[in-house]
N, C-alpha and C positions, 0 to 999 in steps of 0.2 A: 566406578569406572567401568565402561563396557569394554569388549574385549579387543576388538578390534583397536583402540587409545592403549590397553595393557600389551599389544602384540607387539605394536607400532613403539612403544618404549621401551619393549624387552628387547627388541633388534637393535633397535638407538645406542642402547649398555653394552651390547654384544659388541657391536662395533669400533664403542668409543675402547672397550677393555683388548681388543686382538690390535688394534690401532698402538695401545700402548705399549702392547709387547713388542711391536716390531722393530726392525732395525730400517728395515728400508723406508727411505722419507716418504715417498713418492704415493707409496700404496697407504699408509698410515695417514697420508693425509686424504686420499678419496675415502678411506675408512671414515673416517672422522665427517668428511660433505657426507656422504652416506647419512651418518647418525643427523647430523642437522636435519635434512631431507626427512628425515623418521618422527625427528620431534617438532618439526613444521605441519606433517599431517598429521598428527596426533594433534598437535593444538589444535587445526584445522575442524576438527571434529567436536571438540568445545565448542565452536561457532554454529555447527550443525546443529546442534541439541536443541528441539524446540522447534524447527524449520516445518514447514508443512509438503515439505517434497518428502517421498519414498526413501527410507534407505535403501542401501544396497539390497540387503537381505528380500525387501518386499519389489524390488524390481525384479530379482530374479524371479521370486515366486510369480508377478506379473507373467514373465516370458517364458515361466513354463507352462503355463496356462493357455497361451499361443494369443496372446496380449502384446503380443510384440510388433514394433512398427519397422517395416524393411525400408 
């Protein structure tokens, strides 16, 4: 698992676990869309695996390079 899918699902648990302690509904429940939202691009990145576009990582290096298009 790369790191960025293990970040993206360590925030996910963070979420859904400070969600469960709460009392107030309101915030427990954006806690809660939060962790969807986390575990939607983390899947998201299953999809990636294998694409022939750049990841993140190699585009920045691109734009440090001054590969960059304004």
């Amino acid at each position: 698992m790369n790191i960025e899918k293990r970040a993206l699902l360590d925030h996910a648990q963070r979420c859904r676990s400070v969600a469960d302690d709460l009392a107030h509904r309101e915030a427990a429940r954006r806690l809660r869309a939060m962790a969807d939202v986390y575990e939607a691009r983390a899947a998201g990145l299953d999809d990636e695996d294998g694409s022939p576009e750049p990841d993140r990582h190699e585009r920045s290096r691109l734009a440090d390079t001054g590969d960059r298009q304004n």
